[in-house]
C-alpha positions as CSV (number, residue, x, y, z in Angstrom):
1,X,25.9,29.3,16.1
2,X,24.1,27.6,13.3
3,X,20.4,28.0,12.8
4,X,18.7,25.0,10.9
5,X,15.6,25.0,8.7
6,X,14.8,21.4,7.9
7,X,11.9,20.1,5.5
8,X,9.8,23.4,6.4
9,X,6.0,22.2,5.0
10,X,3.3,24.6,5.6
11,X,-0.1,24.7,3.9
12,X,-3.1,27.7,4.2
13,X,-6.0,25.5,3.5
14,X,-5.6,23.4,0.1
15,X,-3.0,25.8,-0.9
16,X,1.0,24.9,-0.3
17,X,3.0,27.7,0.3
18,X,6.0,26.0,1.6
19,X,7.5,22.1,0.1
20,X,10.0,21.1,2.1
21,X,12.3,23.8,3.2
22,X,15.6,23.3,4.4
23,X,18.5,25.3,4.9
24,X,21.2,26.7,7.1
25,X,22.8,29.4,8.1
26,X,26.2,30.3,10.1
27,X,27.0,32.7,13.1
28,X,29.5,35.5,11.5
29,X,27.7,35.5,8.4
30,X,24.8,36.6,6.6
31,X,22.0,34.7,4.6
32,X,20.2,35.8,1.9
33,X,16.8,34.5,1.4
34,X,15.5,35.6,-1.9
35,X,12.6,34.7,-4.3
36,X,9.5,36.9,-6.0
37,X,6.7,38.3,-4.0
38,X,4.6,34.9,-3.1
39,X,7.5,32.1,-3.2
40,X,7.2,31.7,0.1
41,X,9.7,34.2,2.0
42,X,7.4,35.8,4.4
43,X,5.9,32.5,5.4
44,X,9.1,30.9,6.0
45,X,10.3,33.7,8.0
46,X,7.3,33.7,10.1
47,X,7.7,30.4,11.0
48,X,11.6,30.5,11.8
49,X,10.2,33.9,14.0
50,X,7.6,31.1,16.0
51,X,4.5,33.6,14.3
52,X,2.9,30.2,13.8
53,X,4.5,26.7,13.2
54,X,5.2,24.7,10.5
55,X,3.0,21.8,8.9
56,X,5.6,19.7,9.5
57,X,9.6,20.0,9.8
58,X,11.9,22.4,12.8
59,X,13.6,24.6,13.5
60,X,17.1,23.8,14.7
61,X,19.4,26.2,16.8
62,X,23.2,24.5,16.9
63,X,21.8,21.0,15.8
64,X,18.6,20.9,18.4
65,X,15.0,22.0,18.4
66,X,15.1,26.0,19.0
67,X,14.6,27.4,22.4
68,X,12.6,30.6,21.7
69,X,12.8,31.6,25.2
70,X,16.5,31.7,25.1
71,X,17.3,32.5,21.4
72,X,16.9,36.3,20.6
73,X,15.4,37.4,17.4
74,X,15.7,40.8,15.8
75,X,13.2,41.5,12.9
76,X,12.7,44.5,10.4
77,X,9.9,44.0,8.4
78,X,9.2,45.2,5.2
79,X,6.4,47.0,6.5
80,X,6.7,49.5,9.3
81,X,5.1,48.3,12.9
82,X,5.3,51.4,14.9
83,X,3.0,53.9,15.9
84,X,2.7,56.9,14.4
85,X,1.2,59.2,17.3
86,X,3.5,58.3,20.3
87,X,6.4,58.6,21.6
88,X,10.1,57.6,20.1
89,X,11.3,56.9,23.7
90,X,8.4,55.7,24.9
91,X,7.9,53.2,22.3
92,X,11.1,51.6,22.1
93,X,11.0,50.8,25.7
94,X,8.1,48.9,24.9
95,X,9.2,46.9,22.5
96,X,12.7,46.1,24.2
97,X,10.8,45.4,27.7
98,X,8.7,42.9,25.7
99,X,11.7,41.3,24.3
100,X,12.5,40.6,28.1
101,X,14.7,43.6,29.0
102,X,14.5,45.3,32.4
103,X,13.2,48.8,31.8
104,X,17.0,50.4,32.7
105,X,18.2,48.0,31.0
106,X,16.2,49.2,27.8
107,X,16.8,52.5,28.0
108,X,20.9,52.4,28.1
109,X,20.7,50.5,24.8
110,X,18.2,52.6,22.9
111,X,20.2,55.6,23.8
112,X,23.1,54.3,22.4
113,X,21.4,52.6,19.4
114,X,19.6,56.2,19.0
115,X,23.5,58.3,19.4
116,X,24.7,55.6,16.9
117,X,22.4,56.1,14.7
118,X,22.4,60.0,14.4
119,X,18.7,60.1,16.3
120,X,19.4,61.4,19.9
121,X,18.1,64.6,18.8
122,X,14.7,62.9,18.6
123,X,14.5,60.7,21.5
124,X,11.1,62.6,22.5
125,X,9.4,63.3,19.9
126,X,6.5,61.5,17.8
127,X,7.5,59.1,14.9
128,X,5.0,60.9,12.8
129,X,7.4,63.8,12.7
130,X,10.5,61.8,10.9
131,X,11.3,61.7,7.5
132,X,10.7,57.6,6.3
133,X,14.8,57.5,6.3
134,X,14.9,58.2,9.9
135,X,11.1,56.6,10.7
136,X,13.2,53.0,9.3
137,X,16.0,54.0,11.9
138,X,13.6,54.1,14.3
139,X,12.6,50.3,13.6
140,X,16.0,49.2,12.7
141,X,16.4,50.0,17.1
142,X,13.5,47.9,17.6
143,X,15.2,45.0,16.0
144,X,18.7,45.5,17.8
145,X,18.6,46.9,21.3
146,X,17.5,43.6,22.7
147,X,20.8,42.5,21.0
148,X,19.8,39.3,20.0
149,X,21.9,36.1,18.6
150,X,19.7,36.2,15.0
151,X,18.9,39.4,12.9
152,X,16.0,38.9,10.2
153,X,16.2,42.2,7.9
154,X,13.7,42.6,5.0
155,X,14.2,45.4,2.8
156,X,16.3,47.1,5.2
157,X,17.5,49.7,2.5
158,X,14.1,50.4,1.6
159,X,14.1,54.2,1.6
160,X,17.3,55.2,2.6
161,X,19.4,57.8,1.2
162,X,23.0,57.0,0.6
163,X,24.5,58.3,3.9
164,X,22.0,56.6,5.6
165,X,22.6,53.8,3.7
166,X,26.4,53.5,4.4
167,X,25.7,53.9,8.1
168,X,23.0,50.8,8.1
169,X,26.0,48.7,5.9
170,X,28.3,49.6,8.9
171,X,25.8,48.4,11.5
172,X,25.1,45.0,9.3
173,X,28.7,44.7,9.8
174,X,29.1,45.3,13.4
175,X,26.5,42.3,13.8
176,X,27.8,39.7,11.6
177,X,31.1,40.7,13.3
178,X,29.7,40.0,16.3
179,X,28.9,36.4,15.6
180,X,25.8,36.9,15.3
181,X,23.2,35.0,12.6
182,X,22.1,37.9,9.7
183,X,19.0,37.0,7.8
184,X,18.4,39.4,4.5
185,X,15.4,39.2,2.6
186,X,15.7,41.8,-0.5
187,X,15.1,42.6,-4.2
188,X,17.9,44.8,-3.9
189,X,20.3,42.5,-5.4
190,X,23.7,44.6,-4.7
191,X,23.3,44.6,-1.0
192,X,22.8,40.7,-1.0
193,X,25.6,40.7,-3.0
194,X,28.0,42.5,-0.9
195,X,27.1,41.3,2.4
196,X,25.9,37.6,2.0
197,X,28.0,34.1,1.6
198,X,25.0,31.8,1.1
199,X,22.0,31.9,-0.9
200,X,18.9,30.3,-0.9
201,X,16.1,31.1,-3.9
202,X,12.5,30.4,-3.5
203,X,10.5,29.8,-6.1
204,X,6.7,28.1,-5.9
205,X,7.2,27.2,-1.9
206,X,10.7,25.8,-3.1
207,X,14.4,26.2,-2.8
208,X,15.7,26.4,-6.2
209,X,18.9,27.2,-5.9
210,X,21.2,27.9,-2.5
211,X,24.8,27.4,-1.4
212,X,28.1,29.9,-1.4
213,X,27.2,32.9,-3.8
214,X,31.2,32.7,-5.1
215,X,30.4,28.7,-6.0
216,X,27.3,29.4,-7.7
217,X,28.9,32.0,-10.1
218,X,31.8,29.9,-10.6
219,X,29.5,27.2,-11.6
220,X,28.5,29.2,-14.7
221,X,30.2,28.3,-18.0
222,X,33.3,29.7,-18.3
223,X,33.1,31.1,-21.9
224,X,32.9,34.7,-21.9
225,X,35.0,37.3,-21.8
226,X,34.3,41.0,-20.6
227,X,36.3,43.3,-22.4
228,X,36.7,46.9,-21.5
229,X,38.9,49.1,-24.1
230,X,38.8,52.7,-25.5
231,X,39.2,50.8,-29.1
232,X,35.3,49.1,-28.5
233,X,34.3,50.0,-31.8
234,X,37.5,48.0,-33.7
235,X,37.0,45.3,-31.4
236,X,33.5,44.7,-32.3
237,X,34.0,45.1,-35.9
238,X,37.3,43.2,-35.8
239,X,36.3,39.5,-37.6
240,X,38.1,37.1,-35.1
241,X,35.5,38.5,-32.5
242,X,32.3,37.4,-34.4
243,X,30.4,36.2,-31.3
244,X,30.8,39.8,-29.5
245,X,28.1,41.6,-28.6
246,X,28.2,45.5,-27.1
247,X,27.5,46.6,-23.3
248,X,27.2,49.4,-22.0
249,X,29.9,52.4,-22.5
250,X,33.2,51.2,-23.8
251,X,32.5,47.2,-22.7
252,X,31.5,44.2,-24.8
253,X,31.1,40.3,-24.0
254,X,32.8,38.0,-26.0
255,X,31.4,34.5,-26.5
256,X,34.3,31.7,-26.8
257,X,33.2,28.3,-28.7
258,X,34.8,26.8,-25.2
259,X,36.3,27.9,-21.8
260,X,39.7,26.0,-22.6
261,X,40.1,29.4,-25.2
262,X,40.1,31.8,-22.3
263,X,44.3,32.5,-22.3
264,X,44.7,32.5,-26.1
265,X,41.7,35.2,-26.6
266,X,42.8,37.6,-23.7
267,X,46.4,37.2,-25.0
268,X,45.4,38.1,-28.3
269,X,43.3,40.7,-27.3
270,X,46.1,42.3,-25.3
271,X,48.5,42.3,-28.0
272,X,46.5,43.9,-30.7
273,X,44.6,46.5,-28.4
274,X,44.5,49.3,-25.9
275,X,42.9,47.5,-23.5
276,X,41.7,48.6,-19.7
277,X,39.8,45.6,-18.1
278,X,39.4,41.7,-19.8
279,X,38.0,39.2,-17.2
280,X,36.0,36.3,-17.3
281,X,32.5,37.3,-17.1
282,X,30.3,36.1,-14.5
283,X,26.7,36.5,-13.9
284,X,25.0,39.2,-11.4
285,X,23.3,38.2,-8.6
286,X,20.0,39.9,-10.3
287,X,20.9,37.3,-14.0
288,X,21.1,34.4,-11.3
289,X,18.0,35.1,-9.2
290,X,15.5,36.3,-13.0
291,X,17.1,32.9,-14.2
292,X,15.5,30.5,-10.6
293,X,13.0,32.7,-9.9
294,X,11.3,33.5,-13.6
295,X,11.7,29.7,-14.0
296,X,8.2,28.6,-12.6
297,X,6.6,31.8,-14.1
298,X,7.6,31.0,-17.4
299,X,6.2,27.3,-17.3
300,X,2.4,29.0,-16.3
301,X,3.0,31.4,-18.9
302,X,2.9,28.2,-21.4
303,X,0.4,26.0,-19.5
């Protein structure tokens, strides 16, 4: 499966919120769609869900306009949508039987999405009795037991302890493995990192900067080295190492006058110190996205 977002243009009134989207993304893999709070990331997902349409551009499922009657979606918002007074059971049903389930049909898969998920224990009770861990387990269900071909999951860490948090990272991976399309929207930058191959930043109603996250590092100049030795302090003070500059613990970056002086450094590094780690340094996720995204901020800040 591919899904398609091409030249996405949407306006509220005079204001533009969206300039000519476009992206894709692949079946088996997840997307990350990432940009400050107002680039444009809930708009663009509401018009990929069919919420309302675009200005102008489509939506393309495998290379032709999407069939929403026969193309699932799966969506967990950032902000909770269930209600707080009924029924765990009862409400689930509901949402599944909307999605076009038959009402058995429902109910085997959000038994089995509630045992996989720990809940079973509170099949019957009210959501207003869960902790907000287990209330976002509750609406992670809502987004899956329809099992549907595209999973859209904004902030879907948001809240969750670390046990809870390991089981949702084995359920992300059940679905890509699955073939199935994985949307992430986050600020959580590690969790885009370990589960996404593609990128796309928004920034002003724009796309920034997208493609394979491994390409985009790689992309970087080449011309630091991360050093990690119990011997820091004679590194840093050592003269050949002018341009290095101390991290955190026993680490410091050091900043080559060119990439093409990668092997001679590490070699000379390695034969006058204890070392543990030396690597070319890349940039984070989080330096990549505060460079794209802080980009437009930074030209209002001097208008």
């Amino acid at each position: 499966m591919q899904l398609e977002l091409e030249k996405i243009h949407k306006n509220f009134g005079e204001k533009q919120v969206l300039t000519g989207i476009s992206f894709s993304a692949q079946g088996g893999s997840a997307f990350g769609l990432l940009g400050r709070n107002g680039a444009g990331k809930t708009t663009t997902i509401r018009i990929l869900m069919d919420v309302f349409p675009a200005d102008s551009g489509q939506v393309l499922m495998d290379g032709k306009p999407i069939d929403y009657g026969k193309t699932g979606i799966g969506y967990l918002p950032e902000e909770r949508g269930l209600y707080p007074k009924k029924k765990i059971i009862d409400q689930l049903t509901y949402f599944a039987e909307l999605k076009g389930m038959k009402h058995t049909e429902a109910v085997k898969s959000i038994d089995y999405w509630l045992e996989r998920l720990g809940m079973a224990e509170h099949r019957n009770k009210r959501l207003d009795t869960l902790s907000k861990g287990n209330q976002q387990k509750i609406q992670l269900i809502t987004a899956l037991a329809h099992n549907p071909q595209i999973v859209i999951l904004d902030e879907p860490f948001s809240g969750l302890d670390p046990v809870n948090a390991m089981l949702l990272k084995d359920v992300v991976k059940e679905e890509i493995s699955k073939g199935k399309i994985v949307l992430f929207s986050s600020h959580q930058m590690n969790y885009i990192e370990e589960f996404c191959d593609k990128i796309a930043i928004l920034n002003a109603g724009q796309i920034v900067l997208q493609g394979d996250l491994h390409e985009i590092k790689r992309n970087y100049p080449r011309n630091k080295l991360l050093v990690r030795s119990p011997e820091i302090s004679r590194i840093l003070a050592d003269k050949h190492f002018t341009d290095a500059a101390p991290l955190e613990g026993d680490s410091a970056l050091i900043t080559l006058a060119s990439p093409g002086e990668k092997a001679q450094m590490m070699q000379n590094l390695a034969q006058q110190y204890d070392l543990d780690e030396v690597k070319v340094f890349e940039p984070s996720l989080n330096d990549i996205f505060v460079e794209y995204a802080g980009e437009h901020q930074k030209e209002e800040n001097k208008a």
